[in-house]
Structures are given as structure tokens and as C-alpha cells.
C-alpha positions as CSV (number, residue, x, y, z in Angstrom):
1,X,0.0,0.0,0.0
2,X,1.8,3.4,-1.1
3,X,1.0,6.8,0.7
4,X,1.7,10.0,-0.3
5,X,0.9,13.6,1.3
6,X,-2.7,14.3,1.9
7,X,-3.8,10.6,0.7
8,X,-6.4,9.2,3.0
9,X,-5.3,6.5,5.4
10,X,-5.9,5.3,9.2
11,X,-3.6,4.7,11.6
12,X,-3.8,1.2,11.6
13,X,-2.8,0.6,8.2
14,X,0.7,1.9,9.9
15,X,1.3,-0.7,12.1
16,X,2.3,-4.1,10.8
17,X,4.2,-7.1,12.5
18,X,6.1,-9.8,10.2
19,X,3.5,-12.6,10.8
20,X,0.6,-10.2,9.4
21,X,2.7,-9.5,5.8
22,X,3.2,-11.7,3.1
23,X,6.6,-13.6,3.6
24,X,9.2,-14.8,1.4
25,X,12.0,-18.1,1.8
26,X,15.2,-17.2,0.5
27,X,18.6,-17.7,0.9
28,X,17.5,-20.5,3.7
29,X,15.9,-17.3,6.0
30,X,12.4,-15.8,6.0
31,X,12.2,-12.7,4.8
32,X,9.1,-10.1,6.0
33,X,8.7,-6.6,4.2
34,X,7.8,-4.8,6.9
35,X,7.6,-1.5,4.7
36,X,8.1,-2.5,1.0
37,X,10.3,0.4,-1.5
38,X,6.6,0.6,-2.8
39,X,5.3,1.6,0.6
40,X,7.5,3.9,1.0
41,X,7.7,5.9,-2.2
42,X,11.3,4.5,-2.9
43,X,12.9,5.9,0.0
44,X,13.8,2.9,2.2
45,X,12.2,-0.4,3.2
46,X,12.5,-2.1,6.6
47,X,12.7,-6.0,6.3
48,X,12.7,-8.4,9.5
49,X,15.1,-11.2,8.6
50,X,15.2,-14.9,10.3
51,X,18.5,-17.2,9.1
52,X,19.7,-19.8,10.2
53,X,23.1,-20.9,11.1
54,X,26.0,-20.6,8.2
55,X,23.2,-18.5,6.1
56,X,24.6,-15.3,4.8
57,X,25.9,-13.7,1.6
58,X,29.9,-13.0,0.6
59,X,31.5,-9.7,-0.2
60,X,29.2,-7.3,-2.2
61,X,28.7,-3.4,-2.0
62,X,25.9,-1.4,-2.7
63,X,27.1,1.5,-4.5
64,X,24.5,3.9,-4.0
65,X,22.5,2.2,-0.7
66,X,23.0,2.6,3.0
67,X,21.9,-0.9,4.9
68,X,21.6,-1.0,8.4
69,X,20.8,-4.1,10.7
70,X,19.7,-4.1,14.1
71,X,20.5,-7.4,15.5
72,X,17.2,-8.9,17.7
73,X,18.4,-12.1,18.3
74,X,21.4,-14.3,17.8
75,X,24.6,-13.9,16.7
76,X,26.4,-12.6,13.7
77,X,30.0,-12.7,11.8
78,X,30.6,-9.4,10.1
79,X,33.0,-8.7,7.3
80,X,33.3,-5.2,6.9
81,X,35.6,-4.0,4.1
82,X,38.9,-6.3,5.7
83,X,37.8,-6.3,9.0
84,X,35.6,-9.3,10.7
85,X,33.7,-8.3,13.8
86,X,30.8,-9.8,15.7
87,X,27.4,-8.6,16.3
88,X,24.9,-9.9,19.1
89,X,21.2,-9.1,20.2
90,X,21.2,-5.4,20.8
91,X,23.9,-4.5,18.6
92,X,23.2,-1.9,15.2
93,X,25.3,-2.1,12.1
94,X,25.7,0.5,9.4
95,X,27.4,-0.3,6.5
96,X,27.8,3.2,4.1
97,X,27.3,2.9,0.7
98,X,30.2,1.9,-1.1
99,X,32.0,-0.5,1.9
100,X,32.1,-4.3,1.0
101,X,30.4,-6.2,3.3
102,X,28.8,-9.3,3.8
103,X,28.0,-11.7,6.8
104,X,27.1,-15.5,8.3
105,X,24.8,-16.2,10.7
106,X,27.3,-17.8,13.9
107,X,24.2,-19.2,16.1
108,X,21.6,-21.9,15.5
109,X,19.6,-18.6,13.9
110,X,19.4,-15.0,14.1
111,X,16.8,-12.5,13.6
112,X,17.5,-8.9,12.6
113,X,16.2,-5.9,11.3
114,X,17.2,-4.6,7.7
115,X,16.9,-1.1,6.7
116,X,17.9,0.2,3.5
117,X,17.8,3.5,2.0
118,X,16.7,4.0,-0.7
119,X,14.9,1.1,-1.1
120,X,15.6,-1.9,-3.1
121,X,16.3,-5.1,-1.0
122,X,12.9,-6.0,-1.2
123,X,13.1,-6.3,-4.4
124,X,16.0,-8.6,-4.6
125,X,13.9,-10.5,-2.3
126,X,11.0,-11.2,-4.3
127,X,12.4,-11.5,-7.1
128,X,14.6,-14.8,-6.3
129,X,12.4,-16.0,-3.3
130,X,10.2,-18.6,-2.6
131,X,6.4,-17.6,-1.4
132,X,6.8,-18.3,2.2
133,X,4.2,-21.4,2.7
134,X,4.0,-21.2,6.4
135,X,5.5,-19.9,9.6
136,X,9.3,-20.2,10.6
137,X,12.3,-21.1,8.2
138,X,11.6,-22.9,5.3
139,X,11.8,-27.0,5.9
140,X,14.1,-29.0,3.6
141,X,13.1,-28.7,0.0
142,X,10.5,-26.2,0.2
143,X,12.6,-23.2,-0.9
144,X,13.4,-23.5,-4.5
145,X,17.1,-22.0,-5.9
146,X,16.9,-19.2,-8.0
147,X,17.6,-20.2,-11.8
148,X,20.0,-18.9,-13.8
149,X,17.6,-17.2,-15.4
150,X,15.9,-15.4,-12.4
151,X,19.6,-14.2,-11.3
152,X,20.5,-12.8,-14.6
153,X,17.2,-10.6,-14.8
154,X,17.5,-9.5,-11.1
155,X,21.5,-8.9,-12.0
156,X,20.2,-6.5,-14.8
157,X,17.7,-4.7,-12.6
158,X,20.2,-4.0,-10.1
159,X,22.2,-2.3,-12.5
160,X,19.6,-0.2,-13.0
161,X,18.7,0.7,-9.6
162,X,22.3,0.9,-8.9
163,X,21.6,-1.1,-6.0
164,X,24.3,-4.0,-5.4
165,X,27.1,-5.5,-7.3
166,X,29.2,-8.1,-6.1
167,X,33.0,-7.3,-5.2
168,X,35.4,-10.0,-6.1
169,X,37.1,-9.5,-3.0
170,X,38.3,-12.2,-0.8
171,X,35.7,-13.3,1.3
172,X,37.5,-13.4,5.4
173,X,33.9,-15.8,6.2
174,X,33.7,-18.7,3.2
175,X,34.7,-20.9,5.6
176,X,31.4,-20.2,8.5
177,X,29.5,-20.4,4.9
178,X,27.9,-23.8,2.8
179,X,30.0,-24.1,-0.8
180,X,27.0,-22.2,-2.0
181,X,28.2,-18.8,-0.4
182,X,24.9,-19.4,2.1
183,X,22.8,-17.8,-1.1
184,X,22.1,-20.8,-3.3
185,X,23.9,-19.2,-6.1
186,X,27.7,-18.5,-6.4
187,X,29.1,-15.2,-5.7
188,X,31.8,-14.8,-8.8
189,X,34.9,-16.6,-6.9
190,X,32.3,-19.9,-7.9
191,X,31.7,-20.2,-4.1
């Protein structure tokens, strides 16, 4: 639902939790738009994230995106440009646009806030997710991979938001991370 100045609208339409929006499996987490990029004219969208252990993508930047996580619950390896540090419940992360970053989940699962301005995760989301088909994380073969296909479009249409590129730089966490690179698809070292 998008709002804009003087449109008509109730306060409850405002407040939303992430078992009352339409979910999406990806990546092995659960994924909740709290406020879409549509919602909010563009400007930012707030996801809640659940992933479980290992989950997490390598190196990438977003060139003209700030992201920040608030950690709820769990616990969280951090590579931030060439540095590695951990973040636990209570903790908030900023990562500036144009710092390489990427993470894996260190407890059984963590749960964290995203926020990214402008908007765009969202749409990385949806567009190489799986229709959440119940509560939780998704079970064992309910969560299909992204095709080829689907990652080449979505490749495309981040180069036109200008949203996120992957780096090629060395990625400090492979190791806390499947062979997959915790995404289902390779980042471009093949892992």
C-alpha cells in the first residue's frame, strides 16, 4: 500500500508485525517486508530477517545504498571492508554505501532488522524467493534456488537501480558459509 501527502489513510494501516505480511523463503531465511520500497515511495524499506546458522551472503557493495541491521536475536560474523567483527542481540550495524560487506549467521539462527535507503532489497527478495508457505524457516526442500535465469534478470535490474554489485574480493567468512556462499547461487569466486 503506497501513501503519499494528503492521501487518506488510518492509523492502523501503519502498524504491521512480520506474521501479518506476506513472507518470502530465501537464501534459507524468512524474509518479512515490513515496509516494501513501494510503501515507501522509494525511499527505504524495513525488512525483518530470520536465518539460520551458516546463512549469509559473501563480499558485495551497494554502491549507492546505505543498509543498516539491528540485531534482535542471535549472533552474527561481520566482514566489513577487511575487518571481521561480531554482532549480538542489541547490537546496530551500518554499512555506508560503497563499503564491502557481507555476513554468516554464527548461532543456530538469528533474527535482525534490515533497513535500507533507498529502497531496493525488497526487491532482490521477491524477485529470487520462494512464497513463504508457512510460519518459521523454510523445511528441507520447500525453498526452490533461483535459476539462472531469475539471477540474470534480477543482475540486470540492479544495475539499473544501482543497488548492489558483487565485489570479487576475498571473502574473510567462506569458511562459516555452505559451498554455496549461504545464497544458493555462487558469488563470482564460484563459491
Amino acid at each position: 500500500m503506497s501513501f503519499s501527502t494528503g492521501s487518506a489513510w488510518s492509523a492502523s494501516e501503519l502498524v504491521t508485525r512480520a506474521d501479518k505480511v506476506p513472507s518470502v523463503w530465501a537464501w534459507g531465511g524468512r524474509w518479512s517486508p515490513l515496509v516494501s520500497s513501494d510503501d515507501a515511495g522509494g525511499s527505504y524499506s524495513i525488512l525483518e530477517q530470520t536465518m539460520p546458522a551458516q546463512a549469509g551472503p559473501p563480499p558485495h557493495v551497494h554502491e549507492h545504498n546505505d543498509e543498516v541491521f539491528y540485531i534482535l536475536d542471535g549472533e552474527v560474523r561481520l566482514q566489513i571492508d577487511h575487518d571481521v567483527a561480531i554482532g549480538t542481540a542489541g547490537d546496530l550495524v551500518r554499512i555506508p554505501r560503497g563499503v564491502p560487506h557481507g555476513f554468516a549467521v554464527k548461532s543456530d539462527t538469528a533474527r535482525f532488522l534490515n533497513l535500507y535507503v533507498p529502497g531496493a532489497l525488497d526487491v532482490v527478495i521477491s524477485a529470487l524467493g520462494t512464497p513463504a508457505a508457512g510460519p518459521g524457516l523454510p523445511a528441507d526442500g520447500t525453498e526452490r534456488s533461483p535459476s539462472p535465469e531469475q539471477v540474470a534478470a534480477l543482475g540486470r535490474r540492479l544495475e539499473e537501480l544501482a543497488a548492489q554489485k558483487w565485489t570479487g574480493q576475498q571473502d574473510l567468512l567462506a569458511a562459516f558459509r555452505p559451498a554455496s556462499g549461504g545464497l544458493g547461487v555462487s558469488g563470482p569466486d564460484g563459491r
